[in-house]
C-alpha positions in Angstrom: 49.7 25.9 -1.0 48.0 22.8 -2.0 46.7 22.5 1.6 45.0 26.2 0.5 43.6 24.7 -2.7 42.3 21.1 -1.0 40.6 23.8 1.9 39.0 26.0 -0.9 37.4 23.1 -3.2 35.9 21.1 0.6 34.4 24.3 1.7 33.0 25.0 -2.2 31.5 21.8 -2.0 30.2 22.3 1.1 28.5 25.7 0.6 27.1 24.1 -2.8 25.8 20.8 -1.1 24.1 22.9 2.0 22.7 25.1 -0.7 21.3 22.2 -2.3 19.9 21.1 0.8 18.5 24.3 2.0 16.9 25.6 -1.8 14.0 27.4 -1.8 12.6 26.0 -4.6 8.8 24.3 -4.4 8.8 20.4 -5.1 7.6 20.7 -8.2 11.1 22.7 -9.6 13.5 20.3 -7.8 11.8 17.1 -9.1 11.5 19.2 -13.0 15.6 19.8 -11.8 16.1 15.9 -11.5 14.6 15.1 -14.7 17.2 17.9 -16.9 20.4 17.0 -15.0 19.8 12.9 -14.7 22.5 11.7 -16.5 21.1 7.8 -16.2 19.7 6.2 -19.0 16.6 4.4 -17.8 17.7 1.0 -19.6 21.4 0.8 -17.7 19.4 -0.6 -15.1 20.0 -4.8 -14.8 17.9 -5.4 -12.1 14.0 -4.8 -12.1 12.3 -5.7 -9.3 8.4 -7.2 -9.9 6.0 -4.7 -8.0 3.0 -6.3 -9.1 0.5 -7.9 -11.7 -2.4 -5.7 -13.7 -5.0 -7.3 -15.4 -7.8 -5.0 -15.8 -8.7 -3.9 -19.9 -4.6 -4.5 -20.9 -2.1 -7.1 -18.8 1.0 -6.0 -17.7 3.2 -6.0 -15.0 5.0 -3.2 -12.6 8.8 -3.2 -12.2 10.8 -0.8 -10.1 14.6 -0.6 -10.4 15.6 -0.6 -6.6 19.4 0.9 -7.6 17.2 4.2 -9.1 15.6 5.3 -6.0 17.5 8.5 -5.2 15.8 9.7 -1.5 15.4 12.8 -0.4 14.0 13.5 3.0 10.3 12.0 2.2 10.5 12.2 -1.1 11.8 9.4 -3.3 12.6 9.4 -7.1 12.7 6.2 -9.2 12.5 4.3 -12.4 9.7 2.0 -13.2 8.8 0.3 -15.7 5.3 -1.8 -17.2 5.9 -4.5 -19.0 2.7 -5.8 -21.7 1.8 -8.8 -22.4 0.4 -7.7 -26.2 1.7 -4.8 -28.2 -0.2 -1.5 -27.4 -0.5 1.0 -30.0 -1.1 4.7 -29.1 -3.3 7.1 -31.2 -0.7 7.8 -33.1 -0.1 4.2 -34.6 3.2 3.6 -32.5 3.7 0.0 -31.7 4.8 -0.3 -28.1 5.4 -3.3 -25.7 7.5 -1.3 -22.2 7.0 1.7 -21.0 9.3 3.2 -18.3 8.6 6.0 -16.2 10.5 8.5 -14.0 8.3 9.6 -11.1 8.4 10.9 -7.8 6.8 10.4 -5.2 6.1 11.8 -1.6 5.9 8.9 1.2 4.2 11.1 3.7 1.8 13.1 1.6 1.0 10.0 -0.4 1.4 12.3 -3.4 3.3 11.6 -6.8 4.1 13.3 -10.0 5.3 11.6 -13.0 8.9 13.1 -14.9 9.6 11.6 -17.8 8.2 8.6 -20.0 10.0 6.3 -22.9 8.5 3.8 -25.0 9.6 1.1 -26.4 8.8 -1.6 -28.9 9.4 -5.2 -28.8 12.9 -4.8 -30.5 14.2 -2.6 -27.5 13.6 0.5 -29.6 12.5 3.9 -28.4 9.3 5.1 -29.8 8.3 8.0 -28.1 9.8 10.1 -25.4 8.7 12.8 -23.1 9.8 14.8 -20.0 6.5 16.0 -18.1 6.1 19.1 -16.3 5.9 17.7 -12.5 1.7 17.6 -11.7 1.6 16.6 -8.2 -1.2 14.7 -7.3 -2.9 12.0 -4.8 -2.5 8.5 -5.1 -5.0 6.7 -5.7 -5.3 3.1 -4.7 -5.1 0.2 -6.9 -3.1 2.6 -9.4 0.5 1.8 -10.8 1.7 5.2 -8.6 -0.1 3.3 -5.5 2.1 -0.2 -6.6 5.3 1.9 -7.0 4.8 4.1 -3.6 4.5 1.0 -2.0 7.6 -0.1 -3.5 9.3 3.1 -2.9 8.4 3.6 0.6 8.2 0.5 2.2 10.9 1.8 4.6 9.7 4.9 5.1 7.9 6.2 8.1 4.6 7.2 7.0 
């Protein structure tokens, strides 16, 4: 009988990952999916790698948190985060000093779409949060999508 039940929850599993795998959803839904079922907290991550420097009309630098890229076929989801060197304010008046970013992004269309967004002030505390509706679009060069893609894919076959 337990044989039976052990049978019944491997094959469950196995219709439910294959109908994962095989959805029919567009890119846009599954990455939007991602975003309301992540159950990791953007901050749990310890270990940011540097991705690179920007110093154009605010300084900051790029991080990506290696342990967050979740890959799916050429697709690769990840957290990043910027770093400033001076407080930013936004229009509203919020003080903020790190911003982190869930995106995704597509290694062989050279495409990415931005998830979710948290800021945070200087004393580690959320200011403003936001899950986006996934916009997929090019990347452009010299952008912080272009710093993380290279990040992200650097072991994909483009």
């Amino acid at each position: 009988m337990a044989i039976n039940k052990l049978a019944l929850n491997l094959m469950t599993s196995i219709f439910f990952i294959l109908g994962f795998a095989c959805s029919s959803k567009g890119i846009e839904e599954q990455n939007y999916d991602i975003v309301k079922k992540s159950k990791v907290d953007e901050k749990s991550y310890k270990i940011w790698y540097f991705v690179s420097k920007v110093a154009k009309d605010r300084d900051y630098k790029v991080y990506v948190a290696k342990e967050s890229i979740i890959e799916n076929e050429n697709l690769r989801r990840s957290w990043s985060k910027l770093v400033f060197d001076e407080d930013q304010k936004d229009p509203d008046g919020k003080t903020y000093k790190e911003v982190y970013i869930l995106s995704s992004i597509d290694c062989l269309e050279n495409t990415y779409s931005y998830l979710a967004s948290r800021f945070y002030n200087s004393l580690g505390e959320l200011v403003y949060s936001e899950n986006i509706a996934p916009d997929v679009s090019p990347i452009t060069p010299d952008t912080n999508s272009d710093y993380i893609s290279k990040f992200v894919c650097a072991d994909s076959e483009k």
